[in-house]
C-alpha positions as CSV (number, residue, x, y, z in Angstrom):
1,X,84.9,165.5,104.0
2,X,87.0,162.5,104.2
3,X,87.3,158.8,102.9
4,X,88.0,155.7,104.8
5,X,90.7,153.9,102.8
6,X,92.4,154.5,99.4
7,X,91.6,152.7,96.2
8,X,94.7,152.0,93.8
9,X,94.7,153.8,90.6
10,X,92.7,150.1,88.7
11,X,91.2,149.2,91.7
12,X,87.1,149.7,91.9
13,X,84.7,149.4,94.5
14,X,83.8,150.8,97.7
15,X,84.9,153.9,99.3
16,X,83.0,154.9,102.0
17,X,83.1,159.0,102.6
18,X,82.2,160.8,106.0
19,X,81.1,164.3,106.1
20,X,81.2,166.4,108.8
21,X,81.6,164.8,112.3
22,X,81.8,161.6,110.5
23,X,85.0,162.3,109.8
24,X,86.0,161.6,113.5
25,X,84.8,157.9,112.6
26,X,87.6,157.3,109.5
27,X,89.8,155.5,111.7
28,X,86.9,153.6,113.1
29,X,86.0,152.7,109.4
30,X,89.4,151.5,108.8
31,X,89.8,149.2,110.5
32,X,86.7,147.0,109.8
33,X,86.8,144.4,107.7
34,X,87.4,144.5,104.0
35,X,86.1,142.1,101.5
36,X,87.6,141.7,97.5
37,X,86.8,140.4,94.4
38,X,90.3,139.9,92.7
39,X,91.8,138.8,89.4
40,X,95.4,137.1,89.8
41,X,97.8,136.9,86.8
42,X,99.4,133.7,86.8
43,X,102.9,133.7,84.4
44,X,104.6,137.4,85.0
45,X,105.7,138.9,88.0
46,X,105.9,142.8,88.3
47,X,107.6,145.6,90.0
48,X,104.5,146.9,91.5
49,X,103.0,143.9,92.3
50,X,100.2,144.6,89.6
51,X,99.2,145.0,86.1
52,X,100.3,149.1,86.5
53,X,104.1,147.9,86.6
54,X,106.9,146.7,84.5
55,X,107.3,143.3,84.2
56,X,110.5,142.1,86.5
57,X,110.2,138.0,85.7
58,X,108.6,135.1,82.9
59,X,107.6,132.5,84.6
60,X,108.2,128.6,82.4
61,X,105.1,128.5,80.0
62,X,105.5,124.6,80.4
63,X,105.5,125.1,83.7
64,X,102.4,127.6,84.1
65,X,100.5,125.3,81.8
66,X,101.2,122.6,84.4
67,X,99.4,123.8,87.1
68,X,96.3,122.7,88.1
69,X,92.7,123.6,90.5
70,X,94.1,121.7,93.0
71,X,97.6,123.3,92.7
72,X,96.3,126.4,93.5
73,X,93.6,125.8,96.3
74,X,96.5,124.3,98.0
75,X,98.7,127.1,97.5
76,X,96.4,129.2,99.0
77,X,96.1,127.6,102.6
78,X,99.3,129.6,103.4
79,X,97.9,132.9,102.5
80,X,94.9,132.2,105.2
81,X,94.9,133.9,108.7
82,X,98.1,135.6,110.0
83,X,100.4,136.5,107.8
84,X,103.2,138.3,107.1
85,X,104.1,140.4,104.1
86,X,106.6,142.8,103.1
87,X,104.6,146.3,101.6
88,X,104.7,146.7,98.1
89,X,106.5,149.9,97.4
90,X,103.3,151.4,95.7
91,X,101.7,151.3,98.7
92,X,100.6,154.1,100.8
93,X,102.9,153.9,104.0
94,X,105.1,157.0,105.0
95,X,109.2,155.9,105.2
96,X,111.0,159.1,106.7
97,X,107.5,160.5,106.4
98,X,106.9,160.5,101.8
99,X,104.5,158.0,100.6
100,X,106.2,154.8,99.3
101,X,103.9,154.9,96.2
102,X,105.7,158.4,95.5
103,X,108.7,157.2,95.6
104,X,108.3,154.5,93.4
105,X,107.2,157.0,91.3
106,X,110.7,158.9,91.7
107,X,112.4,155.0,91.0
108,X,113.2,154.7,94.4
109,X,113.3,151.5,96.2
110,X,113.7,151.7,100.1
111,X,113.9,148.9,102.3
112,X,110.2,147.5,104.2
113,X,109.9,145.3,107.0
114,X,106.8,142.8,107.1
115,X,103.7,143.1,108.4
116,X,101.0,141.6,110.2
117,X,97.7,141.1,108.2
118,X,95.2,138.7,108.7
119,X,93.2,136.3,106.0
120,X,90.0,136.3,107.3
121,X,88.7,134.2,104.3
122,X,90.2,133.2,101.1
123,X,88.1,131.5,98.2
124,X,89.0,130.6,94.9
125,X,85.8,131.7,92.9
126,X,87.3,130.7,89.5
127,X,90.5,129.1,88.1
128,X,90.4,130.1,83.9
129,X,94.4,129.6,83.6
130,X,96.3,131.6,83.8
131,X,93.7,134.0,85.9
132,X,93.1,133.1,89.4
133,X,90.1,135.0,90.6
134,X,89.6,135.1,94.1
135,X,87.4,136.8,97.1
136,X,89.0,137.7,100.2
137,X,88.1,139.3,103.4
138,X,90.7,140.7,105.3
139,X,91.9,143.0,108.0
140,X,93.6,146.6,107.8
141,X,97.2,146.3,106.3
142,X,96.5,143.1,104.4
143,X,97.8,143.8,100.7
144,X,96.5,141.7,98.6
145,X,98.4,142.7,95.7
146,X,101.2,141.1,97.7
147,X,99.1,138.1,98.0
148,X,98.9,137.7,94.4
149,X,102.8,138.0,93.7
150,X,103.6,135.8,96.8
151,X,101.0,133.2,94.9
152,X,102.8,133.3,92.1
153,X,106.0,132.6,93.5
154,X,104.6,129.7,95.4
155,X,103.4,128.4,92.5
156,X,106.4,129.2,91.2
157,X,105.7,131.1,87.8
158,X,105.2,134.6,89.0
159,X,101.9,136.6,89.4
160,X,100.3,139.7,89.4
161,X,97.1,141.5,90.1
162,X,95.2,142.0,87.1
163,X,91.8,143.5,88.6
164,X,90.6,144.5,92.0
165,X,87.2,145.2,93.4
166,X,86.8,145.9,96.5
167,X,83.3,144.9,97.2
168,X,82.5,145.4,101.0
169,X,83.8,147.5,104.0
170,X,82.5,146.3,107.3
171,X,78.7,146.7,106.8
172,X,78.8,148.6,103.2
173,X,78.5,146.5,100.5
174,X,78.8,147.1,96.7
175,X,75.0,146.4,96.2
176,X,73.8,149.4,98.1
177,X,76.6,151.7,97.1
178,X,76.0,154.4,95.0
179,X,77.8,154.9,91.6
180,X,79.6,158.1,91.6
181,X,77.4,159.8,88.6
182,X,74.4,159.4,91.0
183,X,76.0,161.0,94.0
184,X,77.7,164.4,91.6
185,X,73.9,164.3,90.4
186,X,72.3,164.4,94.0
187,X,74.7,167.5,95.2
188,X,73.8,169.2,92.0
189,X,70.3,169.0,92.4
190,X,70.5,169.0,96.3
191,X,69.0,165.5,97.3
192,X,72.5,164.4,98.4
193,X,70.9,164.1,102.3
194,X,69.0,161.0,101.3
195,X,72.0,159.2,100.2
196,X,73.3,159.6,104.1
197,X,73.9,156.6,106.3
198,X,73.5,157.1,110.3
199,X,77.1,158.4,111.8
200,X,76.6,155.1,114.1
201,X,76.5,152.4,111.4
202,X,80.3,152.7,111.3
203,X,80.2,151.8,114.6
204,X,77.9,149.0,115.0
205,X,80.5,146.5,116.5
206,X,80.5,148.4,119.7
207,X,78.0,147.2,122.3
208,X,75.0,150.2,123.4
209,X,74.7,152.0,126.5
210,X,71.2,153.6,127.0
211,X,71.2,157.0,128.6
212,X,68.8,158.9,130.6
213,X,68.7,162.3,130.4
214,X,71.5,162.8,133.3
215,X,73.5,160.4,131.7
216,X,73.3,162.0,128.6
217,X,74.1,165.3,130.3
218,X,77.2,163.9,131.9
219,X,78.1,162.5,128.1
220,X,78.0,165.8,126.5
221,X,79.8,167.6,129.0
222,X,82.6,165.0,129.4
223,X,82.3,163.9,132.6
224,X,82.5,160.5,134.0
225,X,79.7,158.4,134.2
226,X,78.2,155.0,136.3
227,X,76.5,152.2,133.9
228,X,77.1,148.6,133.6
229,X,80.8,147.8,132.9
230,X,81.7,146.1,129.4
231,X,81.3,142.1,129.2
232,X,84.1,142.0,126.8
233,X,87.4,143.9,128.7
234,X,89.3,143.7,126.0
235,X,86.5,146.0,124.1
236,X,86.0,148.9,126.4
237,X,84.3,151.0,124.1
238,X,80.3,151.2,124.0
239,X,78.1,153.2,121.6
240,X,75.9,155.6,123.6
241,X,72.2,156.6,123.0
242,X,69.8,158.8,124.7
243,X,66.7,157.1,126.1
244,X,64.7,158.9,122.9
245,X,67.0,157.3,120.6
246,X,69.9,159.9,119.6
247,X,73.3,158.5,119.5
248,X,75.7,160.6,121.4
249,X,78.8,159.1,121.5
250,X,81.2,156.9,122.1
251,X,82.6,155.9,125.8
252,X,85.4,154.1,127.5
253,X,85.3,152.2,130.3
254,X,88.6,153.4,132.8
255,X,89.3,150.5,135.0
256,X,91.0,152.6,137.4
257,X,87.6,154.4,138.5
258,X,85.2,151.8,137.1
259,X,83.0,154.2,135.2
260,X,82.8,155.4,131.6
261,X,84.9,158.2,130.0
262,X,83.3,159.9,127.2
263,X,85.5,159.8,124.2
264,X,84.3,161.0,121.2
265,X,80.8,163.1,121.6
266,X,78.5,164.0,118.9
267,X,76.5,166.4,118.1
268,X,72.8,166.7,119.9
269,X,70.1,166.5,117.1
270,X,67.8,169.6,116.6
271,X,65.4,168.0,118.5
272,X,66.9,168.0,121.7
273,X,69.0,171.1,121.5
């Protein structure tokens, strides 16, 4: 069993969990899409970027009572796209291989350098001063707990997240997850199969390959194989299903030899072992 991307401690939402040769598709999984429903402080900056953290600055009430609708949609034209951030320490990254979030824990501060997220989208759903609530879609490594601080410092009064909920990731969303009760109630009484997505709905935004049963051979046993090559080079990778319908796998297309590698390989339903 595994999970396909954390949820901080007062964060709520989606986590989508693979089981068995699911597993194989986390990183897959990760690195779709993510989409938020989140609650900005405006007034108080903190150490962890959050409501979990001591409070590091005030910003001027007059100030804060100030700002208006406007303000803040065009504050948040900057955090749209590309962007840079530097992690929050609570995060999850590895510095000389511990967790930053445990060494905050420990009081220890270690220097981050930025990095590259993208903004895909970035909405102001309601402006209820001092809250800011927002919904973003972003990429992997966007933090949008740093989005709220760096808001507040734009707007110069200091923010932090007060609520997170992250409500999609990639084609799961929120309205057809399942609450946790429900799924510790379906392994109890043993109905948990029926809560089961297909292995290849993680994998949807890779093109299909349809094999015949040589093909599908070749697949399975690793070896190279001929089909049409990939209309988008810089995605190489192609879902691959028998002719009866069974997904197989996942292939790469090698440019050297113009045919398809196998790269990840699935199990062969009952039906055709």
């Amino acid at each position: 069993v595994g999970h396909a991307g954390t949820l901080d401690p007062m964060a709520t939402g989606v986590l989508v969990v693979c089981l068995g040769s699911a597993t194989r598709v986390v990183d897959d999984l990760q690195a779709l899409v993510k989409g938020y429903r989140a609650r900005v402080t405006l007034g108080a900056a903190t150490d962890s970027y959050d409501a979990t953290g001591q409070t590091t600055d005030v910003g001027d009430p007059a100030r804060l009572a100030a700002i208006t609708r406007a303000e803040v949609e065009a504050a948040l034209a900057a955090f749209r796209g590309a962007i840079d951030q530097v992690p929050p320490m609570v995060s999850a990254l590895k510095h000389e291989g511990q967790r930053l979030y445990a060494l905050a824990r420990r009081g220890i501060e270690v220097e981050r350098a930025p990095r590259r997220g993208t903004g895909h989208t970035l909405e102001l759903v309601d402006w209820s001063p001092p809250d800011v609530t927002l919904a973003v879609t972003c990429s992997r490594g966007t933090y949008v707990r740093s989005i709220a601080h760096d808001l507040g410092t734009a707007l110069g009064v200091g923010g932090h997240l007060s609520a997170l909920e992250r409500t999609r990731v990639g084609p799961f969303g929120i309205d057809d997850a399942v609450p946790l009760a429900k799924v510790v109630e379906a392994f109890l009484e043993g109905w948990w199969p029926r809560l089961l997505h297909p292995l290849d709905t993680a994998l949807v935004g890779y093109p299909a390959l349809i094999a015949d049963d040589a093909v599908a051979a070749d697949m399975r046993a690793g070896r190279q194989f001929d089909a049409a090559p990939p209309a988008e080079p810089r995605q190489p990778l192609a879902r691959v299903y028998h002719a009866g319908g069974a997904f197989v796998g996942l292939a790469r297309w090698d440019a050297v030899t113009e045919r398809w590698q196998p790269s990840r390989v699935f199990p062969a339903p009952a039906a055709e072992r």
